[in-house]
C-alpha positions in Angstrom: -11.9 -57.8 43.4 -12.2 -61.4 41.7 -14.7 -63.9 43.5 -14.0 -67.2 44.4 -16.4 -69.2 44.3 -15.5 -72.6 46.1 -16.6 -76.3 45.0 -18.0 -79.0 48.0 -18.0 -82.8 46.7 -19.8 -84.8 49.2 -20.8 -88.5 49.2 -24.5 -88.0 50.0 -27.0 -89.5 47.7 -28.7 -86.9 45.4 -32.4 -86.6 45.8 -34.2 -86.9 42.7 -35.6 -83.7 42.1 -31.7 -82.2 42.6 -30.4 -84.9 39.8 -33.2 -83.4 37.0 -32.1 -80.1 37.7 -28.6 -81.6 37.1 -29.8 -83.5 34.0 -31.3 -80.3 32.8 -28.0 -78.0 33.4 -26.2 -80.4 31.5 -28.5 -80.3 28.8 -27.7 -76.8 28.5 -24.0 -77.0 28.8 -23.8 -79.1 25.7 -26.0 -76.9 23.7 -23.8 -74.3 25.0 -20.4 -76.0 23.8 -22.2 -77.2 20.4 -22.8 -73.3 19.4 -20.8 -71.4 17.7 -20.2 -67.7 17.2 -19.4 -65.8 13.7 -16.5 -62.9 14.6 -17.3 -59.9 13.0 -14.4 -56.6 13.0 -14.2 -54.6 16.1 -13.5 -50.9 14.8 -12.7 -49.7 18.1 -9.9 -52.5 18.5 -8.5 -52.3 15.0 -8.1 -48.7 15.8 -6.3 -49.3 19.2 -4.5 -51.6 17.4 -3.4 -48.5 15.0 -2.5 -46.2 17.5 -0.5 -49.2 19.5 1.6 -49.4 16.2 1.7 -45.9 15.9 2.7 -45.4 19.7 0.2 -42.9 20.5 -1.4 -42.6 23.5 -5.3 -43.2 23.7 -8.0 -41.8 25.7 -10.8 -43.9 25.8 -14.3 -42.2 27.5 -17.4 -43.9 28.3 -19.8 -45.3 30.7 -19.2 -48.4 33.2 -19.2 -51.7 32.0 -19.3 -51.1 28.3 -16.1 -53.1 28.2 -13.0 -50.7 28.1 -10.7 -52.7 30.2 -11.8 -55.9 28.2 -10.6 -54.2 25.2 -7.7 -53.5 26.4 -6.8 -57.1 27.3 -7.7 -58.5 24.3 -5.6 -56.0 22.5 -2.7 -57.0 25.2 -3.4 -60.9 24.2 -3.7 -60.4 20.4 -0.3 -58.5 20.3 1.3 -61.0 22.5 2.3 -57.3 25.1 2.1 -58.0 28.8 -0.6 -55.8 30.2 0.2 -53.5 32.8 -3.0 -51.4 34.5 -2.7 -49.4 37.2 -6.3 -47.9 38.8 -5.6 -44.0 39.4 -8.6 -43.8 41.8 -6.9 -45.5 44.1 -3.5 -44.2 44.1 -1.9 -40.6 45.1 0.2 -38.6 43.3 3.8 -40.0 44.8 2.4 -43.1 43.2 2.8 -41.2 39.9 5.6 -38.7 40.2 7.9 -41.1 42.5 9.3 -41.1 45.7 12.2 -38.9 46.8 15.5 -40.6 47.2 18.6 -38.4 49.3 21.3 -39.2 47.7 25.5 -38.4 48.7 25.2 -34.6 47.7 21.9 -33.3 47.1 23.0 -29.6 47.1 24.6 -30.6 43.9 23.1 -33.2 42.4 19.4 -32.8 44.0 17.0 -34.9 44.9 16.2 -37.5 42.3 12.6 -39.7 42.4 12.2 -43.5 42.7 10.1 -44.3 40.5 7.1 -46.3 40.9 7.0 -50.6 40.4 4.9 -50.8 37.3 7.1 -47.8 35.7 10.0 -50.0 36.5 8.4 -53.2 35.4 8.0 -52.1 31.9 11.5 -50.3 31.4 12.6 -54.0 32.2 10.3 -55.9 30.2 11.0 -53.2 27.1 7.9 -53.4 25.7 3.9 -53.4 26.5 0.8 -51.5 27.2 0.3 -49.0 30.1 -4.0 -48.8 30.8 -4.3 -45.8 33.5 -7.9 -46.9 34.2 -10.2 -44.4 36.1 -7.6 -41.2 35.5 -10.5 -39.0 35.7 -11.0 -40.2 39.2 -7.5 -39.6 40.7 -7.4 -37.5 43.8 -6.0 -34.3 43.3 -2.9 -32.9 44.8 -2.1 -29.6 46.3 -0.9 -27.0 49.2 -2.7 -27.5 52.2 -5.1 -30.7 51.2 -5.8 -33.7 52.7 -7.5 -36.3 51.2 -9.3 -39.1 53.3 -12.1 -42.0 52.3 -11.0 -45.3 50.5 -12.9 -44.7 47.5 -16.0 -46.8 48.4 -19.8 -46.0 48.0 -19.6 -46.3 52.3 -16.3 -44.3 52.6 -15.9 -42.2 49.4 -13.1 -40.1 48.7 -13.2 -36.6 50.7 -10.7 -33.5 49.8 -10.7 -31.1 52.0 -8.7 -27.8 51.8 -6.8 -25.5 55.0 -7.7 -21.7 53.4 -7.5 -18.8 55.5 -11.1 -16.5 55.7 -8.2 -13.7 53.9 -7.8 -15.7 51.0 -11.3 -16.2 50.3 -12.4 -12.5 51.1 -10.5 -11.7 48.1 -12.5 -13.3 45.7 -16.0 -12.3 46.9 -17.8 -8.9 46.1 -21.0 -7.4 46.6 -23.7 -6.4 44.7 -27.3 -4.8 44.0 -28.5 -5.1 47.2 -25.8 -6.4 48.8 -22.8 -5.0 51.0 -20.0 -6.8 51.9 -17.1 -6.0 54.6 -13.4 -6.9 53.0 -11.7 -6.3 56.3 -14.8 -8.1 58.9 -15.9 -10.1 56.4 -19.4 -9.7 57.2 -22.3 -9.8 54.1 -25.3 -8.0 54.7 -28.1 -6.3 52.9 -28.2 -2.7 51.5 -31.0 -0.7 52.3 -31.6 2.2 50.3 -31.4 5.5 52.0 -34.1 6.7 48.9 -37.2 8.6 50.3 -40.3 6.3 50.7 -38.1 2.8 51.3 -39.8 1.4 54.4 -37.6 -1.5 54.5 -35.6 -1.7 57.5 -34.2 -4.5 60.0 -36.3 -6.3 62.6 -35.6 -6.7 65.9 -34.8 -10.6 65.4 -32.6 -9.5 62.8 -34.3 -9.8 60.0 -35.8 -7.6 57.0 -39.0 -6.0 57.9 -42.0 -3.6 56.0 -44.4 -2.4 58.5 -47.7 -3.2 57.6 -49.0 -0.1 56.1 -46.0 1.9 56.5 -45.7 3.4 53.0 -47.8 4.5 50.0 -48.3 2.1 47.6 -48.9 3.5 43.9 -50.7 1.3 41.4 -51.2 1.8 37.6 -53.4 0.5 34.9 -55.4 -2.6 36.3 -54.3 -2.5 40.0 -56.9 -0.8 42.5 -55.9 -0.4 46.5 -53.0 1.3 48.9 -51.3 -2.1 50.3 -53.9 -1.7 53.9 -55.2 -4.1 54.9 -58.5 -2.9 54.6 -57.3 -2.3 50.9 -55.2 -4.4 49.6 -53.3 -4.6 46.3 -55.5 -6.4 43.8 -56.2 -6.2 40.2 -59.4 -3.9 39.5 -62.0 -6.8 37.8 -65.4 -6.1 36.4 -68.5 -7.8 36.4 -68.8 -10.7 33.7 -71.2 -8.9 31.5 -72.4 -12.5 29.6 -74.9 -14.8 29.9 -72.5 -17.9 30.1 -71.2 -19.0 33.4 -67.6 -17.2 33.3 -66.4 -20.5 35.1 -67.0 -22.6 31.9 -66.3 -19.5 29.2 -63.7 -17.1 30.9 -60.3 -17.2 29.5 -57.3 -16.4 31.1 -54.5 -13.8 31.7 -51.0 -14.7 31.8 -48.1 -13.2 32.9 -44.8 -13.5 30.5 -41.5 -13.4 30.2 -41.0 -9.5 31.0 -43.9 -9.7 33.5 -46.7 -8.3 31.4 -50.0 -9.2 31.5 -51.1 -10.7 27.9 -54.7 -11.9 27.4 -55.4 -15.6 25.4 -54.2 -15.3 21.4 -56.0 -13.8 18.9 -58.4 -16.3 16.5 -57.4 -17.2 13.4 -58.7 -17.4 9.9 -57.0 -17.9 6.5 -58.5 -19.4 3.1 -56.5 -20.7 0.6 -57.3 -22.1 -3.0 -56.2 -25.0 -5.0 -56.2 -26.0 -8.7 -55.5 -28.8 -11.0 -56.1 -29.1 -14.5 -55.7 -32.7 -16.0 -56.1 -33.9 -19.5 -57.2 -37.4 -21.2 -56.2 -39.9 -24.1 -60.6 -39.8 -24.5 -61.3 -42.1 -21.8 -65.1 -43.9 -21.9 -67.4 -43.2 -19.1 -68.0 -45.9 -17.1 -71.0 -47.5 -17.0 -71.6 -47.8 -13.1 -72.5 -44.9 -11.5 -70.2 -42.6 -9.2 -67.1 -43.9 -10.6 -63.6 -42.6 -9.3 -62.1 -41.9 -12.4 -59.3 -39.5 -10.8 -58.3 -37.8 -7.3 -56.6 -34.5 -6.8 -54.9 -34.2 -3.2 -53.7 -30.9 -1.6 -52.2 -30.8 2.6 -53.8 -28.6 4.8 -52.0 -26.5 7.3 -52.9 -24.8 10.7 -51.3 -22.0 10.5 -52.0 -21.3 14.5 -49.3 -22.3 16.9 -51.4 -22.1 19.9 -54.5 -22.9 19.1 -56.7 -26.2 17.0 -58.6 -25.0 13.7 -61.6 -26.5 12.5 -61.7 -26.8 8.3 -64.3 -25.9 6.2 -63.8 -26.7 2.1 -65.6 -25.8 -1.0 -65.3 -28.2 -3.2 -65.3 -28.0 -7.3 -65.0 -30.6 -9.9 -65.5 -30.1 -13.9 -65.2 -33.2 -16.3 -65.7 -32.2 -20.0 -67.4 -34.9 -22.3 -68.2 -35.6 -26.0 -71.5 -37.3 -26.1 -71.7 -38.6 -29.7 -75.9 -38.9 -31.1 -78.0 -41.0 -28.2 -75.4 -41.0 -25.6 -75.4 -39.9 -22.2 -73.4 -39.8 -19.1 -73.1 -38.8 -15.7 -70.7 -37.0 -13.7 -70.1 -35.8 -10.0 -67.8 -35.8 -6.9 -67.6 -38.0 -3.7 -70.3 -39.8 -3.6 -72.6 -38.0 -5.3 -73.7 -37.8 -9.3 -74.4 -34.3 -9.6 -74.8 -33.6 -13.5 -76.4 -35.6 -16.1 -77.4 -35.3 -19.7 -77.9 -37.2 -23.0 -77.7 -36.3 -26.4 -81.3 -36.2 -28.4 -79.9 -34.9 -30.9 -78.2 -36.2 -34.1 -74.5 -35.0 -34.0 -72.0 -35.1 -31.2 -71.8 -32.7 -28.2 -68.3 -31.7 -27.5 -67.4 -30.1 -24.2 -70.4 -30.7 -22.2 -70.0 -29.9 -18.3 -71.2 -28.6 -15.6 -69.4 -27.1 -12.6 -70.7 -29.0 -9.6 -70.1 -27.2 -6.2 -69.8 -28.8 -2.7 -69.2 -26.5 0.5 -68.3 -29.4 3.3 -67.4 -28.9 7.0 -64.7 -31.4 7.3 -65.3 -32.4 10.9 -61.8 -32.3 10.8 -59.8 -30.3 13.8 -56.0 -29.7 13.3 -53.5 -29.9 16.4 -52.0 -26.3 16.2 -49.2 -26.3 13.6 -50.5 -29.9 12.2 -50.9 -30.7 8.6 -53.5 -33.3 7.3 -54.4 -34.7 3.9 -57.8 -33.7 1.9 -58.9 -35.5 -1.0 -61.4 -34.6 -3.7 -62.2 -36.9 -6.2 -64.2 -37.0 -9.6 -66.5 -39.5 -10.6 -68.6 -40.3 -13.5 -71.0 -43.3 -14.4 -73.8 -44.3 -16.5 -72.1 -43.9 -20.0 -73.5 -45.1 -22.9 -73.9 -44.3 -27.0 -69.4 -44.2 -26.7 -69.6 -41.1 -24.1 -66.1 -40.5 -23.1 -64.4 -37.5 -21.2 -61.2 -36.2 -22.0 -60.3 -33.0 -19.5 -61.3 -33.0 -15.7 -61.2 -29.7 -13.9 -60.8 -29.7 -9.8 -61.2 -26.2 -7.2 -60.6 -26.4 -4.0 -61.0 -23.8 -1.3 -59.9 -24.2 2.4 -61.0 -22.1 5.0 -59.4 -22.4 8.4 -61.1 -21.5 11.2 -59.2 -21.4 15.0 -61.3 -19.1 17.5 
């Protein structure tokens, strides 16, 4: 329902603090009418507008307030159609179908239907758009039902239905456990007549096991008859460790079939990586430990349930020509782990060494998660035209998740 909102003019004097805010205000109005807005293409109109043309009726869906009825009446106003909406929520199904109208004969010509004023608007007017807004909301109709409430969130629509106890009956049966009474109607529960079933009805009416009144059997893991001076509880041992079994136990679970299942096994896999890369005879550099090249594998926990710490060994081979007097230094990380220098008076060709690092990463992996290792190859201290022209990298992951 619209709002009015009226406007008092009054001769008083303004106080001064009223006529800033006033000053302010319409400070803001004439920013207001100075902007400007860009129009951009509304899909969702031109494809009303479509089915308009097309005369196909649309459904459109969606939550409160997103602006279906506005869309609607700006399609109405850009097609120059009078608008014609009618809220189903709060109508009833004569207001849809019509109203009955006796006529001279109706055992011959029956019983024709009024119908409604916006159906009869638009037949005159010959043309326009018909919005059933909130159709998903109109109250049912049927044999028997009486609908009351206006709609409101204080008074919302209530339906309520006269069916007889033998209608229902019909569509109720009963099952494991459960007996049910087509001609009384009555539901009750089924207790076995098997030998051993101690299960019987109480005097208030109720299902009742007598304490003690039957053998209980337990398997594997279960110790006691269901007494009370032995109960039903699972048969423990002592904690045969050291450790307090508060910190250091683990736990038993029960799962989806309702079996017991202990914590997951530990894991451990190793995998290798290798990478051979060639060079246009590159010079050693002359500072030391050098990154002259980086080989990168991911690392995956292959454990679902449980984090896995990494442990790498770590390999890295760079091949060198030392011509006569020159030397040169090579390594990985941070550390220069071969050196040598020719004494001699012709060139070395393929000098190396395979330098070997085993590293706990103090890295943990999330189960499942995958994280980045890098090695890297470095070499320094060349002189006499020392160059390298091959670098050979090993790397061997072990995961650990215990």
């Amino acid at each position: 329902m619209p709002t009015c909102i009226p406007f008092v003019t009054t001769d008083t004097p303004a106080d001064p603090a009223t006529a800033a805010q006033i000053d302010v205000a319409g400070a803001l109005l004439a920013l207001l009418r100075d902007a400007g807005t860009e129009p951009r293409p509304d899909i969702q109109l031109e494809a009303l507008t479509l089915a308009v043309a097309a005369d196909l009726p649309v459904l459109l869906w969606g939550e409160p307030g997103i602006g279906k009825t506005a869309a609607l009446t700006q399609l109405a106003a850009a097609l120059d159609l009078p608008l014609t909406t009618v809220i189903a929520s709060v109508h009833e199904p004569s207001d849809f179908s019509g109203l009955p109208i006796v006529g001279d004969d109706p055992a011959q010509q029956g019983v024709p239907m009024a119908p409604p004023d916006w159906a009869v608007r638009l037949v005159r007017a010959g043309r326009g758009l018909l919005f059933l807004d909130e159709l998903s909301t109109a109250p049912p109709a049927g044999e028997n039902v009486t609908l009351s409430g206006s709609g409101s969130a204080a008074n919302p629509y209530v339906i309520s239905a006269d069916v007889p106890c033998s209608t229902v009956r019909a569509c109720l049966s009963g099952g494991s456990g459960i007996t049910f009474n087509t001609a009384t109607g009555v539901i009750a529960a089924h207790l076995s007549g098997q030998a051993g079933n101690n299960v019987s009805i109480g005097p208030d009416g109720g299902l009742l096991v007598p304490t003690a009144g039957g053998q209980v059997l337990t398997g594997c893991g279960l110790s006691g008859n269901g007494s009370a001076a032995s109960p039903v509880k699972a048969n423990t041992q002592a904690w045969p460790y050291a450790c307090n079994v508060d910190t250091f136990g683990g736990v038993v679970a029960c799962d989806s079939q309702g079996r017991l299942r202990s914590e997951p096994r530990g894991k451990i896999s190793f995998t290798s990586y290798f990478d051979d890369r060639t060079y246009n005879d590159i010079a050693v550099p002359a500072a030391q430990n050098t990154v002259i090249d980086s080989f990168s594998v991911n690392i995956t926990n292959p454990d679902t349930c449980r984090p896995a710490q990494v442990y790498t060994e770590r390999e890295v081979d760079v091949y060198l020509v030392l011509p006569a007097g020159a030397g040169a230094g090579t390594g990985h990380g941070s550390d220069e782990m071969f050196y040598t220098r020719n004494t001699g008076t012709g060139s070395i060709v393929g000098a190396h060494a395979q330098a070997t690092k085993f590293i706990p990463e103090g890295l943990t992996l999330p189960p499942g998660a995958t994280a980045p290792i890098t090695l890297s190859a470095t070499a320094g201290r060349g002189s006499g035209g020392a160059y390298y022209y091959q670098v050979h990298f090993i790397l061997r992951a072990l995961i650990v998740s215990l």
